[in-house]
C-alpha positions in Angstrom: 86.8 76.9 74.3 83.6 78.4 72.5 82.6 81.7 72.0 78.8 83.3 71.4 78.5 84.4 67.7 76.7 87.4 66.5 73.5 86.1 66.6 73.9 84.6 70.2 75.4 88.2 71.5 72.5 89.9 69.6 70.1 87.3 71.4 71.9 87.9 75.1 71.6 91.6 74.5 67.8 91.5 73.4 66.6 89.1 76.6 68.6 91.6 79.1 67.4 94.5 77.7 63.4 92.9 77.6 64.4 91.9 80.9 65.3 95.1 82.1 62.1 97.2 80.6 60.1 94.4 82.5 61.7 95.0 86.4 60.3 99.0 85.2 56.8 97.9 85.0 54.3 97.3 87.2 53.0 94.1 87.9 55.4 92.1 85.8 57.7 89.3 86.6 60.3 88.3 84.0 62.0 84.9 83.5 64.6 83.5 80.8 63.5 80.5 79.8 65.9 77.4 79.9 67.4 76.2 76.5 65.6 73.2 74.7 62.2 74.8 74.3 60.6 75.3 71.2 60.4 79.1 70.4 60.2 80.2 73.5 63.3 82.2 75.5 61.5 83.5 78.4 57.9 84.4 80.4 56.3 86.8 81.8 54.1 86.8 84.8 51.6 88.8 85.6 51.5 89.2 89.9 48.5 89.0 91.7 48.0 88.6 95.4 48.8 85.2 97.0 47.1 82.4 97.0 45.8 83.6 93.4 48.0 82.3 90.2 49.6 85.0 88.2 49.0 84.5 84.1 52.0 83.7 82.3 52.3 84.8 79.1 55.8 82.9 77.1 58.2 85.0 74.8 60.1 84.9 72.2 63.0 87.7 71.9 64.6 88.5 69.1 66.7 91.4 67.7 66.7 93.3 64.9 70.0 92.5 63.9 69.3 88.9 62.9 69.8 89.1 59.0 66.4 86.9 58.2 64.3 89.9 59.3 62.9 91.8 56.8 62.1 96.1 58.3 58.7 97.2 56.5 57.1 100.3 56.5 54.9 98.5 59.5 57.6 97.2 61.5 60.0 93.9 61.5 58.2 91.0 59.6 59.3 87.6 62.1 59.3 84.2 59.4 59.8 80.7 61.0 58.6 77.5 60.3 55.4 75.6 60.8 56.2 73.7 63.7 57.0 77.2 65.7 53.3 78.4 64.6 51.9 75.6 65.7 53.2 75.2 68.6 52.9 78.6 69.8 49.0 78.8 68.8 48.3 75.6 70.4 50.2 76.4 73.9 48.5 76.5 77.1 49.5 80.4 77.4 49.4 82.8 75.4 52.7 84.0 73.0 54.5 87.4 72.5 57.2 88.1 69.9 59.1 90.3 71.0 61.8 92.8 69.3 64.7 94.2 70.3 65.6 97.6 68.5 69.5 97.8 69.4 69.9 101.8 68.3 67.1 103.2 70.3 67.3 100.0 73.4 63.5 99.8 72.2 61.3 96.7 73.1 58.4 96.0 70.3 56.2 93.6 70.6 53.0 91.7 69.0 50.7 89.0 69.9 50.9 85.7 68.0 47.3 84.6 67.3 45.9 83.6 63.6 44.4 86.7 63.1 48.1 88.7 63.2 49.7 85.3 61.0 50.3 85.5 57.2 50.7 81.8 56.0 52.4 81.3 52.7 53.3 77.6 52.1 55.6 75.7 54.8 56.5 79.1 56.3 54.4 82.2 58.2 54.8 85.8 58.6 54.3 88.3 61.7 54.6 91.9 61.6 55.8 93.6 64.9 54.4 96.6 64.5 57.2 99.7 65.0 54.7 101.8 67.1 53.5 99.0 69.5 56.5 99.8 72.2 56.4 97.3 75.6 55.9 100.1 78.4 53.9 100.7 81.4 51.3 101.8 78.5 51.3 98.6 76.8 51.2 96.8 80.3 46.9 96.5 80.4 46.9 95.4 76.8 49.2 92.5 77.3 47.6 91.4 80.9 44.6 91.3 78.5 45.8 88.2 76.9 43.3 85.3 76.4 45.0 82.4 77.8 43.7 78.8 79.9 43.7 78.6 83.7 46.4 79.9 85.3 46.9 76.8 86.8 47.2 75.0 83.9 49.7 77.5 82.3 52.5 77.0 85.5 52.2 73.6 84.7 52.8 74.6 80.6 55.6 76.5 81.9 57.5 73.7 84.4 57.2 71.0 81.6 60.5 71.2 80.5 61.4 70.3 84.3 58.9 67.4 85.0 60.7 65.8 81.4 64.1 66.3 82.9 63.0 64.2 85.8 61.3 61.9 83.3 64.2 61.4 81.3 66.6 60.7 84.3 68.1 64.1 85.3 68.1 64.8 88.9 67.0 67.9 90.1 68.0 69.5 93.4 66.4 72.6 95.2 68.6 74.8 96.8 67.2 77.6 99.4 67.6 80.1 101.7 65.2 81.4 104.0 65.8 84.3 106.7 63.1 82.6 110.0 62.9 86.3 111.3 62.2 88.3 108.7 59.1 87.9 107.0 59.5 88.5 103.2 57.6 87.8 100.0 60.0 87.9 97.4 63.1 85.2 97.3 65.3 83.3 94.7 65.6 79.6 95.0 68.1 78.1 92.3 67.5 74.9 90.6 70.1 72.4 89.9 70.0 69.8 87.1 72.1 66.9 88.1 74.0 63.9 85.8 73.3 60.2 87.4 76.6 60.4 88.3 75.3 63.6 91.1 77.8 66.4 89.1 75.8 69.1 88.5 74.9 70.2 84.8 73.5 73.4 84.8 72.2 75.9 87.5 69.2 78.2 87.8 67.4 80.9 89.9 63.7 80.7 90.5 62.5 83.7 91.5 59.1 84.1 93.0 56.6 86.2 95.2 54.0 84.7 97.8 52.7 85.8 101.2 55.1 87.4 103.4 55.0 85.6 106.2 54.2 82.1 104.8 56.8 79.3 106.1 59.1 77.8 103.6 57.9 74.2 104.2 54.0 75.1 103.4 55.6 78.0 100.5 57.9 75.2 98.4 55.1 73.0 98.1 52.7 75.2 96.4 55.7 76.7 93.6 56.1 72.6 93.1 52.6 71.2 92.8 53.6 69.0 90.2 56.4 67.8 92.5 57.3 65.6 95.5 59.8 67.5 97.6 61.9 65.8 100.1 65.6 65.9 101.4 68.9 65.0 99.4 69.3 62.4 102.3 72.9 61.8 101.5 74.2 65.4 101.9 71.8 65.6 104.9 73.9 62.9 106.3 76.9 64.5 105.2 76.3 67.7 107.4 75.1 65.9 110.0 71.3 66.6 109.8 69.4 63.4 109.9 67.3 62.5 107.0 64.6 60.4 108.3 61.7 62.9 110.5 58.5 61.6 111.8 55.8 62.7 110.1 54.5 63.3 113.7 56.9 66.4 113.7 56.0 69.7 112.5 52.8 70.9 111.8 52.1 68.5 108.3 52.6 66.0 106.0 54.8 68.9 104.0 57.2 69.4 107.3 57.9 65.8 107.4 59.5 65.8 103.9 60.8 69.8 103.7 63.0 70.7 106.6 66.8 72.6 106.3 69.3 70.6 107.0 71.4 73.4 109.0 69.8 76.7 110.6 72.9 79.1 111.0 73.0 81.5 114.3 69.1 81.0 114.7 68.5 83.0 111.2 69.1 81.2 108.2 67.5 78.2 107.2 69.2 76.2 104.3 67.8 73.5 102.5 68.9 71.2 99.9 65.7 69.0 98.2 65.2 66.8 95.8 62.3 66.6 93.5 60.1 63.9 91.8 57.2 63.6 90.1 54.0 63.0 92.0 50.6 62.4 90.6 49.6 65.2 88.8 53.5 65.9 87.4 53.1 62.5 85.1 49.2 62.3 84.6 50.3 66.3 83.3 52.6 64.8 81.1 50.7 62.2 79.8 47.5 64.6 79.1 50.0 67.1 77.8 51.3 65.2 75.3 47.8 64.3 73.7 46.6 68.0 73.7 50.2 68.5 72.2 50.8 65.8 69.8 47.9 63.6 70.1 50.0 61.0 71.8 48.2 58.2 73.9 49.6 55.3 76.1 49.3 52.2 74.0 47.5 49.5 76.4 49.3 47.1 78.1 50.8 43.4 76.4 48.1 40.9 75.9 50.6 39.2 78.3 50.2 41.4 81.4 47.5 40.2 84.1 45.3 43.8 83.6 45.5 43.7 79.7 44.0 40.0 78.7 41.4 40.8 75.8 40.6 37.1 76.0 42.1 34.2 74.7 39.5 33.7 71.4 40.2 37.2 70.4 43.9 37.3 70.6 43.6 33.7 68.2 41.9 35.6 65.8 43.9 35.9 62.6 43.8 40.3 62.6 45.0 40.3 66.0 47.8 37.7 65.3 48.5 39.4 62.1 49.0 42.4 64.3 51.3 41.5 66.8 53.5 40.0 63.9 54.1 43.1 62.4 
């Protein structure tokens, strides 16, 4: 058995607490973000009217009790290392430290740009200012936030789910939707499954669309990056079959998205599975040059679309190459 130390509690306490400041503001959507990421514990996004995409802004929440923080006369100066900086200031949306004061339950906060960095060797500074509280005052300031498309910051934000896919995970969507009652708020949950199909870890999705949009035209769009269809096992396990015509429903989307029970005419469940589609990898791929400057290598001089031609590959550099 494992239990959270100080800095883990201190950690849980600060994200509630941000998290509870945020459901007080207008126009703000807050999100824990799931382990693994660098520097970033959560997001925020700012609502707009459907079909528009919200901004997202990442965070990083921390507490004053952590015993590397230094308090100034200014506020709390944050110090991490290079890889954090860079990787903040090169993200597709913009980045807010954020600090959690546990005597007064007081959320401060400060924009990570390289005007607000002190670098001094390997390591950087940021100062959270003590009189820069998050409220519904500091709410037009932080929507403010230069950041890329919106579009291209919700795919920023799902990355760490398109490389779970990647890497081999499976990952299920489970969902609930009430046919009669028109809403535009909802939690799906997430579920990152082993290859042997036990499930790893579990999370809710919350989001907010137009009220009276169906589920199987909704999913698609909070998924562009994916290809949703059913877990046809457990489809077949409850007795709802798998296969549909892609004649049925109204589009291409109902032929993949449909619940697989629909209990006393009201609630519609669905279990789906998602995979990659075309713009989930070519994201990746793009993502990881902006990132790292990673590129795909070409293919072996042995594959039919990657012959340079026969005198070139006998020239001595390019058999020199290939030997090393």
């Amino acid at each position: 058995m494992s239990f959270l130390n100080d800095s883990d509690t201190a950690e849980r306490i600060g994200l509630y607490t941000a998290g509870r400041v945020s459901a007080q503001l207008p126009g703000l959507l807050f999100r824990e973000q799931r382990s693994g990421d660098t520097g970033l514990n959560a997001h925020l996004e700012i609502t707009e009217d459907f079909p528009k995409a919200g901004k997202t802004i990442g965070l990083q929440v921390r507490s004053d009790e952590n015993a590397h923080l230094e308090h100034g006369a200014e506020g709390y100066v944050c110090r991490g290392e290079m890889s954090h900086l860079v990787y903040w200031l090169q993200h597709a949306i913009p980045v807010i430290v954020m600090m959690h004061e546990r005597k007064t339950g007081q959320i401060l906060w400060e924009f990570v740009s390289a005007e607000n960095i002190e670098i001094e060797g390997q390591e950087w500074e940021l100062v959270v200012p003590c009189n820069q509280i998050y409220s519904a005052e500091s709410v037009a300031a932080i929507t403010a936030l230069p950041s890329y498309s919106p579009y291209l910051s919700r795919l920023a934000l799902d990355r760490p789910w398109m490389e779970l896919i990647e890497g081999g995970k499976i990952v299920l969507l489970e969902a609930e939707e009430w046919i009669n009652q028109p809403a535009a708020r909802g939690t799906l949950r997430l579920c990152v499954c082993g290859a042997d199909g036990a499930k790893e870890s579990i999370y809710d999705w919350v989001f907010r669309t137009e009220a009276d949009m169906p589920y199987v035209f909704r999913l698609p769009a909070l998924f562009p990056w994916a290809r949703l269809s059913v877990d046809e096992e457990f489809y077949r396990s409850r007795g709802a079959s798998a296969a549909v015509s892609s004649e049925e429903g109204d589009g291409a989307e109902a032929a993949f998205i449909r619940p697989w029970s629909v209990e006393a005419g009201e609630i519609a469940r669905f279990l789906l599975r998602l995979s990659l589609n075309e713009l989930g990898k070519s994201f990746l791929t793009a993502e990881r040059f902006l990132r790292r400057g990673e590129f795909p290598y070409p293919p072996p001089a042995g594959a039919a679309e990657g012959r340079i031609g026969e005198i070139y590959e006998n020239g001595l550099k390019y058999t020199l190459y290939k030997k090393a």
